[in-house]
C-alpha positions as CSV (number, residue, x, y, z in Angstrom):
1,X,23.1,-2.2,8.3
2,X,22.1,-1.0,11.6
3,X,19.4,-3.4,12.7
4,X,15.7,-2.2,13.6
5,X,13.4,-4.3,16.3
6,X,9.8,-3.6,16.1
7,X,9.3,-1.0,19.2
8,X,6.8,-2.4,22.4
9,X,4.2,-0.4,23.8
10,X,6.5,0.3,26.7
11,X,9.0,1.6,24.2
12,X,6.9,4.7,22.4
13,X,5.4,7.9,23.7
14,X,2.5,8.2,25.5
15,X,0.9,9.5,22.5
16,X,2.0,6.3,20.5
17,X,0.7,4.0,23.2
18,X,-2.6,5.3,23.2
19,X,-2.6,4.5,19.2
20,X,-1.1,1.2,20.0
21,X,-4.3,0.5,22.1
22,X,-7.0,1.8,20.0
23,X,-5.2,-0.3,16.9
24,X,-5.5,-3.6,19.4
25,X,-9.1,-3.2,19.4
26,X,-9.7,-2.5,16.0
27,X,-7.4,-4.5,14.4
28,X,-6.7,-7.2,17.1
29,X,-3.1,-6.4,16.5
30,X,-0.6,-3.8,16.0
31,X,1.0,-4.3,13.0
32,X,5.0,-4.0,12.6
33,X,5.2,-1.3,10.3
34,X,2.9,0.7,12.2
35,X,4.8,-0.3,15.1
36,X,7.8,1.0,13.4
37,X,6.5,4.3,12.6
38,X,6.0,4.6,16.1
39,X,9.7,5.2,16.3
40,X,8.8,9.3,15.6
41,X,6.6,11.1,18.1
42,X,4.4,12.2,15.0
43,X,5.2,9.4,12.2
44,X,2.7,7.1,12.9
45,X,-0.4,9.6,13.6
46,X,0.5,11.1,10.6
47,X,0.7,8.2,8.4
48,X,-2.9,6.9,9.6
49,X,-4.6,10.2,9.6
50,X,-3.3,10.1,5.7
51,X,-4.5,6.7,5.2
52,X,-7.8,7.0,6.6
53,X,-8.3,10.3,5.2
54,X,-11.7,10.9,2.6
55,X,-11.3,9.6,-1.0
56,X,-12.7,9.7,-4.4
57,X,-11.2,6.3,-4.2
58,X,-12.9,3.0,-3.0
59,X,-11.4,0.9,-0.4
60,X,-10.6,-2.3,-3.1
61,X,-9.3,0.6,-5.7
62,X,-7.1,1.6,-2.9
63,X,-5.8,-1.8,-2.8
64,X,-5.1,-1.8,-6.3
65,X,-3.2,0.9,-6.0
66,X,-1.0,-0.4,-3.2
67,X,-0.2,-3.4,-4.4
68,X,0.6,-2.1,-8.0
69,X,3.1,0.4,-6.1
70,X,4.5,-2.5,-3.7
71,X,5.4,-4.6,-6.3
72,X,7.7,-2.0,-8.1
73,X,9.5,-0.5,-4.9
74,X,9.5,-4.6,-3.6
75,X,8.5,-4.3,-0.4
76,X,7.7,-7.5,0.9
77,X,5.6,-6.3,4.2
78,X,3.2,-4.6,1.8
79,X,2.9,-6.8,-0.6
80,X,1.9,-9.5,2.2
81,X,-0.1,-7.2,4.0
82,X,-2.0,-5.8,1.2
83,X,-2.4,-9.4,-0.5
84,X,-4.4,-10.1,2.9
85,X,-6.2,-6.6,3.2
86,X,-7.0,-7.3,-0.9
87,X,-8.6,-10.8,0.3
88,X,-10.8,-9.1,2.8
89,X,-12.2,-7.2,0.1
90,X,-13.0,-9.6,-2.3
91,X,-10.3,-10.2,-4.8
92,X,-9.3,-13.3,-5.9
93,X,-5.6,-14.9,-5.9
94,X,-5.2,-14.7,-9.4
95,X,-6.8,-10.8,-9.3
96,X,-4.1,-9.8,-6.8
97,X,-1.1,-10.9,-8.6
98,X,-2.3,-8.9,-11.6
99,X,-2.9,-6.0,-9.8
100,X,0.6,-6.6,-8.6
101,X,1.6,-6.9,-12.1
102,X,-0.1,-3.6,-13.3
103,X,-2.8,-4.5,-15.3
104,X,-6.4,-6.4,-14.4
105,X,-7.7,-8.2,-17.3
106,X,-11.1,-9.2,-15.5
107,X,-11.9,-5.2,-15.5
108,X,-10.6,-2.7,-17.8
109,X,-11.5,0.0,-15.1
110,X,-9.5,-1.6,-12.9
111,X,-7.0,-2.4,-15.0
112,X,-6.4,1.3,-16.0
113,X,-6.0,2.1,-12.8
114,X,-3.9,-0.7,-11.7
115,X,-1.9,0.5,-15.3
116,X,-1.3,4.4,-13.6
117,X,-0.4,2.9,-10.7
118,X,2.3,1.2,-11.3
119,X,3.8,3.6,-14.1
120,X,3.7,6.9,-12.0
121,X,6.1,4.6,-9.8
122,X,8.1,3.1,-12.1
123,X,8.6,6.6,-13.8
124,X,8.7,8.3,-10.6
125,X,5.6,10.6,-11.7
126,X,6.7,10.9,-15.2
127,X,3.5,9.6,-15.9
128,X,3.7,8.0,-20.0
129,X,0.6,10.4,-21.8
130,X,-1.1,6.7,-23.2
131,X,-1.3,5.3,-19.8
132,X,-2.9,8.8,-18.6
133,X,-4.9,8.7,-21.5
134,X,-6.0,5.4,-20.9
135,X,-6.7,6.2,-17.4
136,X,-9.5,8.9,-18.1
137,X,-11.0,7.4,-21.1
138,X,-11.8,4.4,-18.5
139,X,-14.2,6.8,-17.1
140,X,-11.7,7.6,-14.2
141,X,-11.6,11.7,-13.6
142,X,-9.1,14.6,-12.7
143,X,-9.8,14.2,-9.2
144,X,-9.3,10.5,-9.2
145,X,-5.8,10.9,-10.4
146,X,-4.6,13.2,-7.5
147,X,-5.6,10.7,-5.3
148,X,-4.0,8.1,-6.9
149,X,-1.3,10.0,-6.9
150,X,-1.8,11.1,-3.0
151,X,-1.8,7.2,-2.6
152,X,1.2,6.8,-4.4
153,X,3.4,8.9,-2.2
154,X,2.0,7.6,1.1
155,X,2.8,3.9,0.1
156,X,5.9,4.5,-1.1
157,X,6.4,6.1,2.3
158,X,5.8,2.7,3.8
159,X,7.6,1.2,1.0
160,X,11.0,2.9,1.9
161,X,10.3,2.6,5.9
162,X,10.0,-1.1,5.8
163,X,12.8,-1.6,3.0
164,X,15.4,0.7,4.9
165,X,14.3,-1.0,8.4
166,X,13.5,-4.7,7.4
167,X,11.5,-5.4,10.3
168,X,9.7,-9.0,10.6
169,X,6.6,-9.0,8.6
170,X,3.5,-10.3,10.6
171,X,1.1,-11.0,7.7
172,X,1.3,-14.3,5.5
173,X,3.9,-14.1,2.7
174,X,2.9,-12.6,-0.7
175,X,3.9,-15.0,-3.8
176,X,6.5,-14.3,-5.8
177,X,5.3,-13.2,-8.9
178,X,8.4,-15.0,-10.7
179,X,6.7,-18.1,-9.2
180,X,3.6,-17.4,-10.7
181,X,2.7,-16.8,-14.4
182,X,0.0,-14.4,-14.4
């Protein structure tokens, strides 16, 4: 396998640099996998303009989601990054390895969602017509399921770039779940 180093500032366009700079002072870093996207001209712009993009989903649902999605295409960067990101917002230890898991037994909203989440991957959008069923009769709506979906695609995106490029991940590890019992 061809091997991928995390691109410098002084290695991406002028278009990349000026994202590299704006994500210094918001995020006091510029993550690897962003870093990575940087590789295409347009990749990286893209990919945050889609993650930052309005919602019917809440920022810890979103988090639900990609760690739900992470776990099942095993991506390692995500999982640590999103374990931390899933921290910031509140969630225990314990919560995130379930969400990781697919299921959330502290919240059956949640865990509906968590439920979809991980079975539209798995089945690759053949979503099973209980979990579905399960996900609206949660109180979760039409429009809430094309953005989980929408969410769905852009993580795996992320998924396959760091699993094809297996660039360093900069964020504390992520348990193994077959080191926990959850």
């Amino acid at each position: 396998m061809s091997t991928f180093n995390v691109p410098t500032r002084e290695e991406v366009s002028p278009n990349n640099q000026a994202i590299f700079d704006h994500l210094e002072k918001v995020v006091g870093f510029v993550p690897n996998l962003f870093a990575t996207y940087a590789y295409s001209e347009n990749a990286l712009k893209n990919y945050l303009d889609f993650s930052n993009a309005k919602s019917s989903l809440r920022a810890r649902e979103k988090e639900v989601v990609n760690l739900a999605v992470s776990e099942v295409n095993n991506c390692e960067y995500c999982l640590a990054a999103h374990t931390a990101i899933g921290k910031m917002n509140g969630f225990t230890d314990g919560q995130l390895l379930e969400f990781r898991s697919g299921h959330a037994s502290f919240d059956s909203k949640l865990d509906a969602l968590a439920r979809l989440a991980r079975n539209i991957t798995e089945n690759r959008g053949n979503t099973d017509a209980g979990v579905l069923d399960n996900f609206f009769d949660a109180g979760w709506t039409k429009e809430n399921l094309v953005d989980v979906i929408s969410l769905v695609g852009n993580k795996t995106i992320s998924n396959y770039l760091n699993n094809t490029t297996r660039i360093p991940v900069d964020f504390p590890a992520a348990p193994s779940l077959q080191d926990v019992i959850v």
